[in-house]
C-alpha positions, 0 to 999 in steps of 0.5 A: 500500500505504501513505502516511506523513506527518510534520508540523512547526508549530502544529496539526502533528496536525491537518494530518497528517490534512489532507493524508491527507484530501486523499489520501483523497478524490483517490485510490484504492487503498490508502486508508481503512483503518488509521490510526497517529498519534504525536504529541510533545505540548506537555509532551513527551509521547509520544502515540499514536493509532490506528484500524484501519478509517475512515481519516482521518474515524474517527481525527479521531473519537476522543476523544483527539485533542483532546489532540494540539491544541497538539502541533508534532511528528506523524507518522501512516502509513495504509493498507488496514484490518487492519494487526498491533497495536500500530499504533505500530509503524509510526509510532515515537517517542522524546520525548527524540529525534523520530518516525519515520514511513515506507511500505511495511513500515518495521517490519518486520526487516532483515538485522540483525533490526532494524527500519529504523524503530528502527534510524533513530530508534536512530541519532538518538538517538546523534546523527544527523541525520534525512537521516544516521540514515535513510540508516543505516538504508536503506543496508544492504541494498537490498532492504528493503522500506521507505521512511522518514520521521524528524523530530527535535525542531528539526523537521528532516524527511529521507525516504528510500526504499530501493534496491528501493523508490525503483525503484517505479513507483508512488511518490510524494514530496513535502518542504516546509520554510518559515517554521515548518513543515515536511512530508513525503510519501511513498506507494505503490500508491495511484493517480493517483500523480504528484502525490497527494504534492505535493497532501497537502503543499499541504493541510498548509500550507493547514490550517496557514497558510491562504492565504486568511486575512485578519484584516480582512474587509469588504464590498464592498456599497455601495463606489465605485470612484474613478478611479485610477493603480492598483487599490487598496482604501481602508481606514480605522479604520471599515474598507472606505471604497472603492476605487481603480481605474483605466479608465472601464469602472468608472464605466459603467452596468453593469459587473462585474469584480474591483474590487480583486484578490488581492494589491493594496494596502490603503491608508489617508491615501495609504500603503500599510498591508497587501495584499487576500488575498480578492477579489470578484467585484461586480456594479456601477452607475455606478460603485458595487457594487450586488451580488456573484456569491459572497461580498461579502466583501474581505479584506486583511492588514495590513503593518508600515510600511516 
């Protein structure tokens, strides 16, 4: 019926919407539809963006979410099209306080006629902290038909599911907290369901610290591999000068294989200076790469000295 995702870090907005896509095209279900994204821009502006058909593609279209680039705080809730105006409603803020964001209907009135997502960010406000003001909010009747997400302005995330709806079996739920960022995940009634959760949380880190970045790359094309006690790339100021590998196999007329693999060290003048985060699969010739199945290109990180 629903997925809401709240974002911490550099380009929080765009990895929200990164890891809807990834449950976009995964998934079936209720997807695809509507779109609500509030956002605390870089002035502390409380911005909102919404769409009601299109999903993730339709709301990255907009004009105005050019203006949420710089932003570090977002939430978004999506599901099926058609979903009551404002679409706010779903995804409430306060810049002096954080953003809320949940599934199934978190705005909608419990008991107290309040709604559990005003209620949380209410509690907030006074001083609670996201696990406490959600836990507040849920914990008074059981069958509210809500899950909550809430994200105050530290960039501390709490999810929760009510009684009634943590008894679903069609649930999911993910949370990562790292260096700088930080996400959550929860869905319903949106299939296959065991892992979509875990799947949108990895497409948030990768949007925002992609694993695969290298702020050096070079070619493997025309390098030699010398015999050595262990892989290694050899960089210098010009960048890639070879490489060190060790077994005969490298040095044999024809061979192929990995020369340096994710992970090994990048060396200069003998001391290790960084790591290989992008590896190629070369073609080789008596020793020297003559060719690649794929990109050519060798990508390393560079490490402070110890």
């Amino acid at each position: 019926m629903t997925v809401g995702i709240a974002v911490y870090g550099p380009g929080a907005a765009r990895a929200a919407l990164a890891g809807l896509e990834a449950v976009e095209a995964v998934g079936r279900g209720a997807i695809g539809g509507f779109v609500s994204l509030s956002v605390l821009l870089e002035d502390g502006t409380l911005f909102d963006l919404g769409t009601q058909r299109g999903g993730a593609q339709a709301l990255l279209a907009l004009p105005g979410f050019a203006r949420t680039r710089g932003a570090r705080h977002a939430v978004l809730m999506s599901s099926g099209p058609d979903r009551p105006d404002p679409l706010s409603q779903f995804t409430p803020g306060d810049p002096a306080v954080g953003l809320l964001t949940g599934h199934r209907l978190p705005n909608m009135a419990g008991p107290d006629g309040h709604p559990p997502n005003l209620v949380a960010l209410t509690a907030m406000g006074a001083g609670a902290s996201p696990s406490v003001a959600i836990e507040t909010a849920l914990s008074a009747d059981p069958e509210l038909d809500a899950g909550l997400i809430a994200m105050n302005l530290a960039g501390d995330i709490a999810l929760l599911n009510s009684a009634s709806v943590g008894a679903r079996d069609d649930i999911g739920a993910a949370h990562f907290t790292g260096d700088g960022i930080a996400a959550a995940v929860l869905h319903n009634t949106i299939f296959p369901h065991h892992a979509l959760a875990d799947l949108a949380v990895s497409a948030i880190r990768d949007s925002m610290a992609p694993g695969d970045a290298a702020p050096n790359l070079g070619t493997a094309l025309g390098q030699r591999v010398h015999p050595g006690p262990c892989r290694a790339l050899l960089v210098g100021s010009g960048g890639i000068e070879g490489f060190e590998a060790p077994g005969a196999q490298w040095q044999r007329p024809e061979w192929e294989g990995c020369p340096v693999r994710r992970g090994d060290p990048a060396m200069a003048g003998g001391e290790v200076v960084g790591r290989v985060v992008a590896e190629a699969y070369c073609i080789l010739r008596d020793g020297t790469v003559t060719g690649t199945r794929g990109s050519d290109a060798i990508g390393w990180t560079e490490e402070e000295p110890a």
